[in-house]
N, C-alpha and C positions, 0 to 999 in steps of 0.2 A: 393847200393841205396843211393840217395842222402838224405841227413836228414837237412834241412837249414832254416832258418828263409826267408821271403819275402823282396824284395825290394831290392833299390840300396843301395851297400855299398860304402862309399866315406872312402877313406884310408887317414887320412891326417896326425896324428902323432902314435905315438907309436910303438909296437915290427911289428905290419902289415903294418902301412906306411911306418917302415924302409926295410920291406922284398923283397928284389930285388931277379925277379926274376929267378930260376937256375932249367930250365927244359930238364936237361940233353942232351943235341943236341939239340936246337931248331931249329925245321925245319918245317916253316911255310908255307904255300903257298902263290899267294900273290892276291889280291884283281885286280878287273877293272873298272877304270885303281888302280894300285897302289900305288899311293899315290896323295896328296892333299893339297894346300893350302887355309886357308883361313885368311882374315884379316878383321878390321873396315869398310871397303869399298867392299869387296865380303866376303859376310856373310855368306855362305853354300859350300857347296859341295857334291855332289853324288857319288855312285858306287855301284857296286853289287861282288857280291863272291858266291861259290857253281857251282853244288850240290856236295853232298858227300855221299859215300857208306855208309862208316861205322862212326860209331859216335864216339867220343871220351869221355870218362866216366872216366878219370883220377885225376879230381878235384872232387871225391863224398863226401865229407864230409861237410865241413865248406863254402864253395864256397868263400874262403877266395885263391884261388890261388898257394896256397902252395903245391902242389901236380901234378899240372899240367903239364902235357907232349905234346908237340908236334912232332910226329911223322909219319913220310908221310905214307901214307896207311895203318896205325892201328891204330894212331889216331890224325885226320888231324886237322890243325888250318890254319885258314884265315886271312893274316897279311895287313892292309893298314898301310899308314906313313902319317901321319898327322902333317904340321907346323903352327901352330899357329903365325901370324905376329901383332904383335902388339906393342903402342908407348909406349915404357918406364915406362910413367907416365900416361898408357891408366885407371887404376882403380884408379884414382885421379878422374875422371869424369863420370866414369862408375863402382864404388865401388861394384855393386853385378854382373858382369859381367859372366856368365857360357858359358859350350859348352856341349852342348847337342847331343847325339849319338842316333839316331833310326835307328830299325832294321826290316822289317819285311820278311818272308820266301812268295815265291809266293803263295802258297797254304795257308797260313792262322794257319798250322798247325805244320809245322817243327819245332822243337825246337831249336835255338841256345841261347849261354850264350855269354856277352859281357865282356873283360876285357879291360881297357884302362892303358898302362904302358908309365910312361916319360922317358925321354933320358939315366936316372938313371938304367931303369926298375923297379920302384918300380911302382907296381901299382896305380893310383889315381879313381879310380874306377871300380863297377864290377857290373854285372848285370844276375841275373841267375834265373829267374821267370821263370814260366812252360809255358807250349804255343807258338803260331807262332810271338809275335811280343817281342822284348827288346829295352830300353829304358835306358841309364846312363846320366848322367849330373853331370861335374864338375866345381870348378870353374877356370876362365881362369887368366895367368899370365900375367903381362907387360913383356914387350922384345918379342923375338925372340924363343919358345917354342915346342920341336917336340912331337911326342906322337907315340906309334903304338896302333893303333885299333885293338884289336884279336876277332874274332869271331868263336866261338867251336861250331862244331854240334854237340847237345845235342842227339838228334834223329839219327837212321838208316835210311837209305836213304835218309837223308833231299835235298830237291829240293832247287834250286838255292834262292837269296836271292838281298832285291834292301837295301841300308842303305844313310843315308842322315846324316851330320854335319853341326851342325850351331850353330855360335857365338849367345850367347843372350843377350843384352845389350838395357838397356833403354834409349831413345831419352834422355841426358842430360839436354835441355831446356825444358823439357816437365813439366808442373805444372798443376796435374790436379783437383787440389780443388782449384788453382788460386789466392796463398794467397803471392806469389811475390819470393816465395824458391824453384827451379827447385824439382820435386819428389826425384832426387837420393840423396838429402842431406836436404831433407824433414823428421824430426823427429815425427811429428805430423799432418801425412796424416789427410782428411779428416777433414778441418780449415772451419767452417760454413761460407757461403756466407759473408761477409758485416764485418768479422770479421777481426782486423787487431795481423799480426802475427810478431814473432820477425824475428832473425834471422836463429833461428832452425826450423822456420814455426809450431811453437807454439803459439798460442792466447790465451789459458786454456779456452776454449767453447770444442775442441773436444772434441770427445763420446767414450770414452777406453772399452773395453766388456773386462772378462775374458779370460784368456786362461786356457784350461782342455779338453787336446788332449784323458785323458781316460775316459770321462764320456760317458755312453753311450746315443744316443737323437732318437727321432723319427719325421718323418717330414709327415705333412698330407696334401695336396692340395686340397685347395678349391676353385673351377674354380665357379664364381658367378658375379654377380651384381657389387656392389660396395662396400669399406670396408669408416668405419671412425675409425680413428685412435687415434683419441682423447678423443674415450670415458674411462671413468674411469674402462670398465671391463678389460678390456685389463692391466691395471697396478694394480692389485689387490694379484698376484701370482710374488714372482721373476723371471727374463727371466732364460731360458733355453738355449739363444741363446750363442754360445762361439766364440772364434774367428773362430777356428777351424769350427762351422757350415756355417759363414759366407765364408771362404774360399770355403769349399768342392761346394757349390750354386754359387758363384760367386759373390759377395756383394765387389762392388769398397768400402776403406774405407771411400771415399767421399761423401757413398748414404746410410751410417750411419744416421739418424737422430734424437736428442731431439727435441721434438715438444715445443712447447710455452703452457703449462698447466693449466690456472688461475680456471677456471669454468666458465670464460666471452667466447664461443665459438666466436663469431665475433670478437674481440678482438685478440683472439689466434689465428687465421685465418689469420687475417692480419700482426700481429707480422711475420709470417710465410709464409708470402706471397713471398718471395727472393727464400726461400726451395722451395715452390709449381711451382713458374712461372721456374723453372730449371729440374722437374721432366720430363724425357724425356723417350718414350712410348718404350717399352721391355726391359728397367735397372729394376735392383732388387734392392729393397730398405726397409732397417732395420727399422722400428721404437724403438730406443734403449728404455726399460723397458717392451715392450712387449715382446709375442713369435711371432709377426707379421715379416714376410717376404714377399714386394708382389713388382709385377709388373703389369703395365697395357698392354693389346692388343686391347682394345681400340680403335673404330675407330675415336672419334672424342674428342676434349680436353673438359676439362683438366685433364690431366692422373693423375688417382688416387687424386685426391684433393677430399674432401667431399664438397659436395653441394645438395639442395633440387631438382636439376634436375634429381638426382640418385636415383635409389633404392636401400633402406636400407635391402633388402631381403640377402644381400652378409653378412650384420652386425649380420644379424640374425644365418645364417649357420653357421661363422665363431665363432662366441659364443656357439652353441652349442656342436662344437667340444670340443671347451675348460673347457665345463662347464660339459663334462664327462671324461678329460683328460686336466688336468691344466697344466702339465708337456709337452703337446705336441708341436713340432713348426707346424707353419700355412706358408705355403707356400700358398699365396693366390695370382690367376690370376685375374684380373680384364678385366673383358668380355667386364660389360655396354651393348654398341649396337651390340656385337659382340658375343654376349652369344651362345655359342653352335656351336663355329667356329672352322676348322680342329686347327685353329694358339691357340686357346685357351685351345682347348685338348692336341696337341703336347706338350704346356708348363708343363703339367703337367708330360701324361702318358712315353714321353722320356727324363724328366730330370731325371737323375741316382742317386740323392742326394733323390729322393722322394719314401716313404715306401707305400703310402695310398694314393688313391686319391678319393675323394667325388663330386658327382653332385648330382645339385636338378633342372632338369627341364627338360622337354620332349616338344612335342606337345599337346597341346589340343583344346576345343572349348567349346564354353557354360559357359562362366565364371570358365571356368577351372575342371568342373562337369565329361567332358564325354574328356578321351584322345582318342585320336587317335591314330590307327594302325602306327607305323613308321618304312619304310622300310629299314631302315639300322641303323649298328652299329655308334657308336661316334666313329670317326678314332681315330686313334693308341691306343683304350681301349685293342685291343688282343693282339697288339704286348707289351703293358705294361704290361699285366696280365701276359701272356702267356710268352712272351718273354724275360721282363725282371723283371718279380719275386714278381710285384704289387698284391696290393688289390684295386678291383675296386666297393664301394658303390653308388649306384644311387635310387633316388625317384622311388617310385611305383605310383606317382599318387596319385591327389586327389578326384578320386572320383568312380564310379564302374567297371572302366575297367579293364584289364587283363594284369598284371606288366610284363610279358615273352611277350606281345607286344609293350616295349617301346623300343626306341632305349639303351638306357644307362643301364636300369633293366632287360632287357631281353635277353639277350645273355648270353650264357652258363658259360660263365669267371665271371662275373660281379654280384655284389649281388645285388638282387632289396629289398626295405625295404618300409614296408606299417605302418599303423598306430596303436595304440595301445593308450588307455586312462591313463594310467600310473599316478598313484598319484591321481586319482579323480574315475572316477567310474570303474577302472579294465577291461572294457570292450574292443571288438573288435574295432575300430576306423570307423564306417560305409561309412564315405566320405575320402575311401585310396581304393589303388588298390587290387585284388583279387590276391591271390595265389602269393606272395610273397617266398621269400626266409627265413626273417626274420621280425618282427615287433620289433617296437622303441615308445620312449612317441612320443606321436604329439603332444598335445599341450603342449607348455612351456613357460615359464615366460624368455624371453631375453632381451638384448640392440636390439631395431629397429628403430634406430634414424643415419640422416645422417650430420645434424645439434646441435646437444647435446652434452654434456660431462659426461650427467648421467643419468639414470631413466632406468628401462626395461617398457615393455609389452607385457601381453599372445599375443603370435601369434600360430597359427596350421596350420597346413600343414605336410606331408613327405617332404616335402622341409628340417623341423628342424627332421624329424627323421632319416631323412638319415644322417644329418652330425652327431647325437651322435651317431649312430652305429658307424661311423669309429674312432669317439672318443672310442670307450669301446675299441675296437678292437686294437687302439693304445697304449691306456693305459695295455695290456695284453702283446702286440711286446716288449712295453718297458720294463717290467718287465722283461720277458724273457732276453731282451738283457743286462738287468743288470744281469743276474744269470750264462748269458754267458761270463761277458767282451766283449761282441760285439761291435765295434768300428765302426764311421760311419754310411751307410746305408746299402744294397743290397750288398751282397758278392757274388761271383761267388765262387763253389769251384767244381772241376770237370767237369767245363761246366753247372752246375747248379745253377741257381741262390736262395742265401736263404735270408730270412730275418734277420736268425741270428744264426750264428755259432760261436764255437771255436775252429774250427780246424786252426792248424797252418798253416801257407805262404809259402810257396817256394813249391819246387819238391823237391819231397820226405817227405817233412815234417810230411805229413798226416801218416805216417808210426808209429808216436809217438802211435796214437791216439789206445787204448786198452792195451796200453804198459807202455807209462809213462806217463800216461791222459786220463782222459774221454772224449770222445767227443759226440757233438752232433747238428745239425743242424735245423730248422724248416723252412719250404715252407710256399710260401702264401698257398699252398693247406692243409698245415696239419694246421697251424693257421686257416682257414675259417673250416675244421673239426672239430677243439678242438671249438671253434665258437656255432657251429652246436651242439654238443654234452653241451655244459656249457647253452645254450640259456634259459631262463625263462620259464616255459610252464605256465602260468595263468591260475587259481586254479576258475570254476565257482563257487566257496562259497562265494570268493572276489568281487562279483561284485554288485556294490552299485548303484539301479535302479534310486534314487534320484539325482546322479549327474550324469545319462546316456546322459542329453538333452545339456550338456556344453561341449564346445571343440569342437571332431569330432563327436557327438553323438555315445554312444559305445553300440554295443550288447554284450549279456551275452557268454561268451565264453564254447560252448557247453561241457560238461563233457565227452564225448566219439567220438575222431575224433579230436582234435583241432587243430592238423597243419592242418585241411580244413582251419580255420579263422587264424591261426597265426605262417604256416609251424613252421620252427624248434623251434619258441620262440621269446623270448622279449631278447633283449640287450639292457639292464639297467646295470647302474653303483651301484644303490641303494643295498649297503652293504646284505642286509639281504638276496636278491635272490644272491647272490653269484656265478652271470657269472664269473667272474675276474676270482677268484679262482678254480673254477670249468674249465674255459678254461686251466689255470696251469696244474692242476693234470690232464687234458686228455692230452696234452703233453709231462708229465712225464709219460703218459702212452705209447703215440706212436714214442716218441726216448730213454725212456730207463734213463733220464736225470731228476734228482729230481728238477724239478721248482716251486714245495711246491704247495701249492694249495688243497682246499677240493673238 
């Protein structure tokens, strides 16, 4: 059984770089066609190899090469010849130049492992992940360079196989923060508009984030309205953002940005006016000292700039995440006129970097009193829940209707979240939806301004109680995936997707786990159980008739029966009802995995 760490290995010095390889009669078969040129001017090339009966299982250990046999009919290898043509003094101009190897099996499932050896035969890399597809990439030499591609059926019976090579090399005049230093010899990507740079394309205006490739993060989207970025809640917490998050999302380093901060908002507006007239509609964009990430889909401009034509209701949700989880990032879409669009859901519920995603808005009529029946799901909510490993939080409505008939709260995957008086009179929230999944504070004290720098105001709604439920719910993932070491976001392990593991990478690896390691993994489904079980049940001795008529108006929350008014509970962050903790120890109950917690 193979025992190996994940990922591609690049062999470039030491006792493994120097290991050429000696696999006793190499007798490989050969690719079609077999073999391939490419250079600076034809950048790829294809082929395919396969099928094979029997697999070859001769490199199980270290997937370091050193073992490996080729041997026709017991255990076969698939040989292309690959020449690399390039000028001399090709990485003078194209310095981070690679060649990249993909592989995938027709069926989606066949296993093969990729090694790539130079003319030497020492290896320059290897590729031996579980599953139907492999991927290597090394870096490419000046001159004249051959290589053989070896591809091993990892699997019994592996069905045939298509693989594609290609040069990767940056456009050398390409400059894309435009500050007069082509990117490849560009030392200080992302140089602010207007700004002038030396010769390293340095100006000291850029915005440098940390790098801390093992911290673990959690990222929560909030599909809404409109954000303002300038307000002072948002810089009150250090960012959580690292490079490493910016990478995994996609953030150009040129859509980094320090805003202009004085507390004169028109003033900082226009200081900043060069940034705003450049923001261009589906880029992702940083604002450096927040945990803010957003882009707009937006149908009409100006994307993402704040202005008094916008609704601050985006300002509002986006703060409430934060202000039950300060540590969390905000992945925020900016809807505007387009709220509730398939392009608006897609950004959230199929980007792979995203753990949570949060909506606050359905249909309704009557000043928003009486929702309406809606006959369908928010697209791609099931394939994010279901398929790729999401939690998906949505409004219940403000007012008597029935949360299991919204689109976003009522479908089976998706939590719908109704109201709750929280901090004032303890009461039911009487203008939120019925029969909810879980209740949250409605009314709260936030930033609701699109023109400001500071000030909150109580707003109410399940609009703000839905996004602190995904805040509590983030602030618990995180936890977890600190007590995990969890890296990143969504891990796949087995075909399953979790929110956060520690089982090890490769094939075979998981073999450690009970042996030389504890493991353990948690699902969005066992987080929304531990959820469920941790929830608040509100106590009728608490409920204080005097401040029932402020907020949502609350009723007394009956002493026998209460999930009729507030199913599983309240998700509050407020220390004393101790969800957090309580969600822990129900997951230290259902993987076996001490995540501390009372």
């Amino acid at each position: 059984m193979k025992n190996r760490s994940a990922g591609l290995r690049v062999c470039c010095s030491g006792a493994v770089a120097a290991l050429v390889v000696s696999v006793l009669m190499v007798a490989a078969t050969a690719s079609t066609p077999g073999s391939a040129q490419i250079s600076d001017e034809q950048r790829t090339a294809a082929y395919r190899g396969g099928p094979f009966v029997t697999s070859n299982s001769t490199d199980p250990l270290l997937g370091d090469g050193a073992t490996l046999q080729c041997i026709p009919q017991l255990a076969p290898c698939d040989d292309f010849a690959l020449t690399v043509a390039l000028a001399p003094d090709y990485l003078r101009t194209h310095p981070s130049a690679t060649i990249k190897v993909d592989l995938a099996s027709d069926n989606g499932t066949s296993d093969y492992d990729l090694y790539v050896l130079d003319e030497s035969g020492a290896y320059v890399a290897i590729g031996y992940n579980a599953g139907g597809t492999e991927t290597v990439e090394f870096p490419a030499r000046g001159g004249i360079n051959r290589y053989t591609i070896r591809a091993v059926p990892f699997s019994r019976n592996a069905v045939a196989y298509g693989a594609s090579v290609s040069l990767l090399a940056a456009d050398p005049t390409s400059d894309s923060d435009a500050d007069g230093v082509p990117d490849v010899f560009d030392e200080c990507p992302g140089t602010p508009s207007g700004s002038i740079a030396d010769t390293r394309g340095c100006s000291g205006t850029e915005v440098t984030l940390p790098s801390d490739p093992d911290r673990p993060r959690v990222v929560v989207a909030d599909i809404d309205s409109a954000l303002n970025p300038y307000h002072d809640f948002y810089y009150q917490r250090p960012s959580s953002v690292t490079t490493e998050v910016l990478a995994e999302l996609g953030v150009k380093p040129a859509n980094v940005v320090r805003l202009t901060r004085t507390g004169d908002f028109p003033s900082d507006l226009a200081a900043d006016a060069g940034f705003w007239a450049s923001v261009k509609r589906g880029e992702l964009y940083h604002f450096a000292g927040t945990n803010i990430i957003a882009a707009s889909v937006a149908l009409t401009e100006p994307y993402l700039k704040p202005t008094t034509a916008k609704n601050p209701h985006g300002v509002g949700t986006s703060s409430a995440v934060l202000t039950a989880n300060p540590d969390a990032i905000i992945l925020f879409v900016e809807a505007n006129d387009a709220l509730g669009s398939a392009e608006s859901h897609a950004a959230a519920f199929r980007n792979p970097a995203v753990d949570i995603v949060t909506t606050s808005y359905g249909v309704s009529v009557a000043l928003g009193l009486v929702p309406l029946p809606e006959y369908r799901a928010f697209e791609h909510s099931y394939e994010g829940v279901v398929g790729r490993g999401k939690l998906h939080f949505s409004s219940g409505g403000n007012g008597p209707g029935v949360t299991a008939m919204r689109a976003g709260a009522g479908p089976w995957w998706s939590i719908g979240i109704s109201g709750i008086e929280e901090g004032s009179s303890e009461g039911d929230t009487l203008l939120s939806g019925n029969l909810p999944d879980f209740v949250s504070d409605f009314t709260q004290t936030l930033p609701y301004c699109m023109t400001c720098e500071s000030g909150t105001a109580s707003v109410g709604g399940t609009s703000f109680s839905t996004p602190r439920s995904a805040g509590v719910a983030s602030a618990v993932l995180l936890e977890v995936r600190r007590n995990l070491g969890h890296k990143g976001g969504i891990r796949s392990v087995g075909g399953t997707p979790f929110l956060a593991t520690n089982v090890p990478k490769g094939k075979g690896a998981a073999a450690q786990c009970g042996t030389k390691r504890i493991c353990a993994s948690v699902s969005n489904w066992q987080l929304r159980r531990a959820l469920e079980q941790a929830a608040w049940i509100p106590e009728t001795a608490a409920y204080d008739p005097a401040q029932a008529t402020g907020g949502g108006i609350g009723l007394p929350v009956a002493p026998v029966a209460p999930w009729l008014q507030t199913a599983w509970g309240d998700l509050t962050m407020a220390e004393a009802k101790g969800v957090v903790g309580a969600a822990r120890a129900e997951l230290s109950r259902l993987t076996g995995f001490q995540f501390g917690g009372t």
